[in-house]
C-alpha positions in Angstrom: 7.1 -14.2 15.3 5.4 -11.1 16.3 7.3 -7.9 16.3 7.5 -5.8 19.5 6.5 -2.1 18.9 7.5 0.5 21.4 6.7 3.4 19.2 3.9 4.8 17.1 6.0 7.0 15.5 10.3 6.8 14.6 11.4 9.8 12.6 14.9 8.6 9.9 16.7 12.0 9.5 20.0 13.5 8.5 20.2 16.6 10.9 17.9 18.6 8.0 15.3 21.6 8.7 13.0 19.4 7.9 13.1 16.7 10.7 13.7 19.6 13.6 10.1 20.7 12.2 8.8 17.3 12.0 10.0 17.1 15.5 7.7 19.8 16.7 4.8 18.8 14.9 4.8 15.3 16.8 5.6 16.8 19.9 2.2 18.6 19.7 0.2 15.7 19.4 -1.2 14.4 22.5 -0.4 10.7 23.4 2.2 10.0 20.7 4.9 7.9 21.3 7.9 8.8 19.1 11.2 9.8 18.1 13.4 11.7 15.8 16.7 8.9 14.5 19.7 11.2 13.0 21.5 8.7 10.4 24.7 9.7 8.9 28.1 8.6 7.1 29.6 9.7 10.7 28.4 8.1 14.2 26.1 10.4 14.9 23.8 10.0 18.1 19.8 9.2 18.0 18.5 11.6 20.5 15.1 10.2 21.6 12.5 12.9 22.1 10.5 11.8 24.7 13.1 9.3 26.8 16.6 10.1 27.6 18.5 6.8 26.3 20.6 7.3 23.3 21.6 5.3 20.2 24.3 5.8 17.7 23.2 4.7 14.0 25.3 4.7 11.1 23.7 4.7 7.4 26.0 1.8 6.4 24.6 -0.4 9.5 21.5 -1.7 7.9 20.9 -4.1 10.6 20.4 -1.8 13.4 17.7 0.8 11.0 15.9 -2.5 10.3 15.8 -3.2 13.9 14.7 -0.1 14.9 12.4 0.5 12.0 10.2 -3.3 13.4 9.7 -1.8 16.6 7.3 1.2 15.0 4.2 1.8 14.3 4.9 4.2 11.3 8.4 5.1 10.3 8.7 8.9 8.5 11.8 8.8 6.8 13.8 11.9 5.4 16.6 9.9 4.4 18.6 10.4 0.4 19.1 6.9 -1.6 22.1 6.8 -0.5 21.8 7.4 3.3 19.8 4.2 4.6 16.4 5.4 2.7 15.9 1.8 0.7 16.7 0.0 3.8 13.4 1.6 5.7 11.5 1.6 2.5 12.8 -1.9 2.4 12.3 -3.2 6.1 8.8 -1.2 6.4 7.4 -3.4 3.3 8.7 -6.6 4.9 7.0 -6.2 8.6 4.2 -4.3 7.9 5.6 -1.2 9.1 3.8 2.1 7.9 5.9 4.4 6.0 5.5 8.2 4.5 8.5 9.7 3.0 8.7 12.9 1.0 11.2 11.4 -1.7 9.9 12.1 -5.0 12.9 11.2 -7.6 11.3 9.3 -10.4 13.9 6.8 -11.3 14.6 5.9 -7.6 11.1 5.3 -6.7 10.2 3.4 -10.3 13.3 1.3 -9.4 11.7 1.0 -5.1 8.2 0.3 -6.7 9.7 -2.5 -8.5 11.5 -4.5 -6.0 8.8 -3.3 -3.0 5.7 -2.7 -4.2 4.3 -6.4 -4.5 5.6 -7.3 -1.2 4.2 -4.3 0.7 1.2 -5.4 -0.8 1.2 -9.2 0.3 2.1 -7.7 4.2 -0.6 -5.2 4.3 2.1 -2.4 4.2 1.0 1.6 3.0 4.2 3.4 1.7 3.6 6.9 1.1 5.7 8.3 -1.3 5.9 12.1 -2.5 4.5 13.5 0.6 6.2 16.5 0.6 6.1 20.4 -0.5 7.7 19.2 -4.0 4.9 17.0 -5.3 2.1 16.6 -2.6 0.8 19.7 -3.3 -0.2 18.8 -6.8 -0.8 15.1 -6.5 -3.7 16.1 -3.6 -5.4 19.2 -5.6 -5.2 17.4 -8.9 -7.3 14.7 -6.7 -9.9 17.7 -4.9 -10.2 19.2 -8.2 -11.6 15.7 -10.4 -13.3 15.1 -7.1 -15.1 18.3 -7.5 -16.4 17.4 -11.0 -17.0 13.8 -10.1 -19.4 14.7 -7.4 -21.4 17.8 -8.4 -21.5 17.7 -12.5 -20.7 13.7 -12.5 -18.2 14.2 -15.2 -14.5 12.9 -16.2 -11.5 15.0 -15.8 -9.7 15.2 -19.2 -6.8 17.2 -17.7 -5.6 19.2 -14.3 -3.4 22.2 -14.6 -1.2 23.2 -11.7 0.3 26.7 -11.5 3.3 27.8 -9.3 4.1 31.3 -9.0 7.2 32.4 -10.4 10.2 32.7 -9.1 13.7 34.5 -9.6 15.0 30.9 -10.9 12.1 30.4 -13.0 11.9 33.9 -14.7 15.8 33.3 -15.3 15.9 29.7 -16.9 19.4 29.9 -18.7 21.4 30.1 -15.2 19.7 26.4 -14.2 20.0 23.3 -15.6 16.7 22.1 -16.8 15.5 19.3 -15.8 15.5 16.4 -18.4 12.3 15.5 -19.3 10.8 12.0 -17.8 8.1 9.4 -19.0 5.2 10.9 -17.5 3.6 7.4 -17.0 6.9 5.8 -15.9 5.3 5.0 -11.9 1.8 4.1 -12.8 0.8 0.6 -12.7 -1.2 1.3 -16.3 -0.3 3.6 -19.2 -2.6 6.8 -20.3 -3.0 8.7 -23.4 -0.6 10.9 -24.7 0.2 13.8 -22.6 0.2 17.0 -24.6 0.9 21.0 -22.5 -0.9 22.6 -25.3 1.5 25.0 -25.8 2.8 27.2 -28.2 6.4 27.0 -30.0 7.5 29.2 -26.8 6.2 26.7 -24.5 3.3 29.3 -23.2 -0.2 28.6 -22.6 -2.7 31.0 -21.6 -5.6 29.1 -19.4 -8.9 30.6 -18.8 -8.7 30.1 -15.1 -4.9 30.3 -14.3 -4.0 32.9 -16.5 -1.2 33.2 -18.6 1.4 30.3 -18.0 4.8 28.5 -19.0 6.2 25.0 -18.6 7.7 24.0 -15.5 10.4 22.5 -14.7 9.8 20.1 -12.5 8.3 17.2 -14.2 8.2 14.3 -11.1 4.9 15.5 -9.5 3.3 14.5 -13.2 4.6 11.2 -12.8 3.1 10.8 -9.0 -0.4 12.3 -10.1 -0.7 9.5 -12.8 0.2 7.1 -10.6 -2.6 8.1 -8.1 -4.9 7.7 -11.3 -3.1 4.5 -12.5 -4.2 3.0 -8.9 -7.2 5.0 -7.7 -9.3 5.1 -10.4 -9.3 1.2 -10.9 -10.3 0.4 -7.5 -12.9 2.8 -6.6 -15.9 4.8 -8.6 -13.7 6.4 -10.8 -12.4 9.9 -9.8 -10.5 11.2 -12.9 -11.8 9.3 -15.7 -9.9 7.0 -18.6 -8.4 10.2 -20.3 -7.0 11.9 -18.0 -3.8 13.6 -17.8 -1.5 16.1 -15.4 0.7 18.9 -16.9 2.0 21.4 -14.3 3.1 25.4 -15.3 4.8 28.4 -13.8 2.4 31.7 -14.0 3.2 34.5 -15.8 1.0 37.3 -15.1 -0.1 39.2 -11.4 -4.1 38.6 -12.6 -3.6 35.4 -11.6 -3.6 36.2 -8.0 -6.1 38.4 -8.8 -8.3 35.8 -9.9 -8.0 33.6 -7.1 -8.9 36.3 -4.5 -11.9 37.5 -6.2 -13.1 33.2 -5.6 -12.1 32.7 -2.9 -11.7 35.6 -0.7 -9.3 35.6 2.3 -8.2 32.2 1.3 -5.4 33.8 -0.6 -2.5 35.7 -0.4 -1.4 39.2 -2.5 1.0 38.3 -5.2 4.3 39.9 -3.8 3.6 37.6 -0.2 3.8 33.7 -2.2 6.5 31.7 -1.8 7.6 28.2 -4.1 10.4 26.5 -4.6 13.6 27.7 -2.7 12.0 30.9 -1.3 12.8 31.1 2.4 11.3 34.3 3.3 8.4 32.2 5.4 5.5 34.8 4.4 3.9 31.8 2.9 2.8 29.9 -0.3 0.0 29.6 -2.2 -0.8 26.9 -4.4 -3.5 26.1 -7.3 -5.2 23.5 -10.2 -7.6 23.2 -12.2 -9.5 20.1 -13.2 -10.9 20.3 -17.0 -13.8 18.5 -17.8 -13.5 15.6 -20.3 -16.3 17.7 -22.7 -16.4 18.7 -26.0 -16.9 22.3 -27.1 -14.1 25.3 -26.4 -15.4 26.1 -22.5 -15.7 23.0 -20.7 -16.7 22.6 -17.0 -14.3 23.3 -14.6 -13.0 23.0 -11.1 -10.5 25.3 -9.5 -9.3 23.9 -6.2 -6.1 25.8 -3.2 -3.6 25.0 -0.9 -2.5 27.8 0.9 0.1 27.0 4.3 2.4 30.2 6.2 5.8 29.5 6.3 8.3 27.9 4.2 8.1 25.0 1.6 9.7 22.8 4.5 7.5 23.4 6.8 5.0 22.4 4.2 6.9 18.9 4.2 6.7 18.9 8.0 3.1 19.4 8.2 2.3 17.0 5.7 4.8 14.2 7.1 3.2 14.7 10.3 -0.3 14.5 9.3 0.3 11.6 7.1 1.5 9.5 10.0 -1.7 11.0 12.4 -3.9 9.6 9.2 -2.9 6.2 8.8 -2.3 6.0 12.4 -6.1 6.9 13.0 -7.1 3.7 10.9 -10.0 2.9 9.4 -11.2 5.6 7.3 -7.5 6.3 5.8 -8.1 2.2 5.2 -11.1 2.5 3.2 -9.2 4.8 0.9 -5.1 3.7 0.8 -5.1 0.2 0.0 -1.8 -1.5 0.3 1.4 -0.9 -1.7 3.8 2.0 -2.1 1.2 4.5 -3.2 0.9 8.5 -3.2 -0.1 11.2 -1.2 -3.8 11.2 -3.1 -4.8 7.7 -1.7 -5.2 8.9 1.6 -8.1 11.2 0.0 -10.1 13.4 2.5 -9.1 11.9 5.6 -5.4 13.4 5.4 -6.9 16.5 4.0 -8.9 17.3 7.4 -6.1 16.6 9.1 -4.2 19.0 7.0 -7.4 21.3 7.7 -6.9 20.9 11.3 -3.2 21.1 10.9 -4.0 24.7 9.8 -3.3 24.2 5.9 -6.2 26.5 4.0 -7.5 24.2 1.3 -10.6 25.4 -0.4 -12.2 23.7 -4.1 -15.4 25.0 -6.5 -16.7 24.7 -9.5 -15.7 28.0 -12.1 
């Protein structure tokens, strides 16, 4: 029996920043049927952006978020594990129901890939998972920058290097929690080489492009970029080459941002204006990786590659939910790229990136 779809677009929020921003994005695009669906432990209503009926959904009624989820095109859900997020990861892989969600967790989406992936698969289904300012970032210029080697020097990534400015909570390590460390192959479908930060016994690294750097510590984007490599590279030409690896660093030093201007111009920002993490002055954040080539010698190849957006981290996560939808919503070229599955932000390739383009994002790669 064929399922009735009334819109091309149902948004599953909590009341978050997040969804009011992903609201507005939608609301810009021309022709788009949608809506924004607040879940919660409490009745809560589901206010319908561009109709005036209303529907109360509660995160413990699975039934009616299934429902509601069959009669969309694409569903963007903002929901946590334990607010109704499986059951529209769950119902989307069933019905052939388009998803992109920002969650990122590792041990939550290794557990969804497990009981999901296969059938998404078998019903044609594209679940986008890590598309938000937390991990997409990395996963799509650890893609530009192999790209950039692949095409113009034909040549094998043998590791990409993502920087993050540094922050307040990042210069001041002892009042956080750090993050326990995670298999870094734990979500790809096939296991790489070993994954070494080449650092030194203070866990420093100075980079001939990036400066000097320090481990991160947020390790889930790693396990998202090797699972973009675990399924791109098998099914296309490859793009980052049997030995490749992700590590991902804090900077250390203002010459970075000194560095990137003199490349690329206006396309950055001054030091003191970048935002990351929790930073909610909305000036703007600039992001950036570098793609070592698999070569021997001690000055291989190498591409630097940029993501610059104005505003906050969550209106990052906005802007990327939104085009994420517009891009497997415009069909066939995102097709050509995606395959099936619950897969990352990388396999939408170049089509979501000139949406992101369009969508006013600065991203800009070249060789160095």
């Amino acid at each position: 029996m064929e399922r009735e779809i009334v819109y091309d677009v149902v948004v599953f929020d909590e009341g978050s920043e997040v969804g009011k921003l992903v609201g507005e994005g939608l609301r810009k695009e021309k022709g788009l049927n949608w809506t924004v669906t607040r879940v919660s432990s409490e009745e809560v209503g589901m206010s319908e952006e561009n109709s005036s009926s209303v529907l109360e959904i509660r995160s413990i009624e699975a039934e009616k978020i299934s429902a509601l989820v069959k009669k969309t095109k694409v569903a963007i859900s903002l929901l946590e594990q334990n607010s109704g997020a499986e059951s529209v990861l769950e119902t989307c892989a069933k019905n052939g129901v388009h998803c992109v969600t920002p969650s990122y967790k590792t041990p939550w989406l290794a557990d969804i890939i497990r009981k999901y992936h296969d059938i998404a698969q078998e019903n044609r289904t594209m679940i986008i998972v890590g598309l938000g300012a937390e991990t997409a970032p990395q996963d799509l210029l650890a893609y530009i920058s192999a790209t950039e080697l692949r095409r113009k020097l034909q040549i094998d990534t043998r590791e990409v290097v993502f920087s993050q400015p540094e922050t307040k909570s990042s210069r001041y390590p002892r009042t956080e929690k750090r993050a326990t460390r995670l298999d870094p192959w734990s979500l790809s479908p096939v296991r790489g080489n070993f994954v070494s930060e080449r650092t030194n016994a203070f866990g420093a690294r100075k980079d001939l492009t990036l400066g000097h750097l320090s481990t991160s510590k947020n390790h889930y984007a790693q396990a998202i970029v090797h699972r973009s490599w675990g399924l791109l590279d098998p099914r296309t030409e490859s793009v980052y080459g049997p030995n490749f690896c992700f590590n991902e660093f804090v900077e250390r030093n203002s010459s970075t941002a000194t560095l990137k201007r003199k490349l690329f111009g206006t396309c950055c920002v001054p030091r003191e204006s970048i935002i990351c993490g929790n930073d909610r002055t909305g000036s703007g954040l600039s992001l950036g990786a570098v793609a070592i080539a698999h070569q021997e010698g001690p000055y291989p190849d190498r591409a630097l590659s940029e993501l610059k957006c104005a505003g906050t981290t969550e209106n990052l996560t906005a802007v990327l939910l939104v085009q994420g939808a517009i891009t497997i919503l415009n069909g066939p070229k995102a097709k050509e790229i995606v395959g099936d599955g619950i897969v990352t932000p990388a396999m939408l390739g170049f089509p979501l990136i000139s949406q992101l383009k369009e969508a006013g994002l600065e991203i800009e790669s070249m060789l160095v």
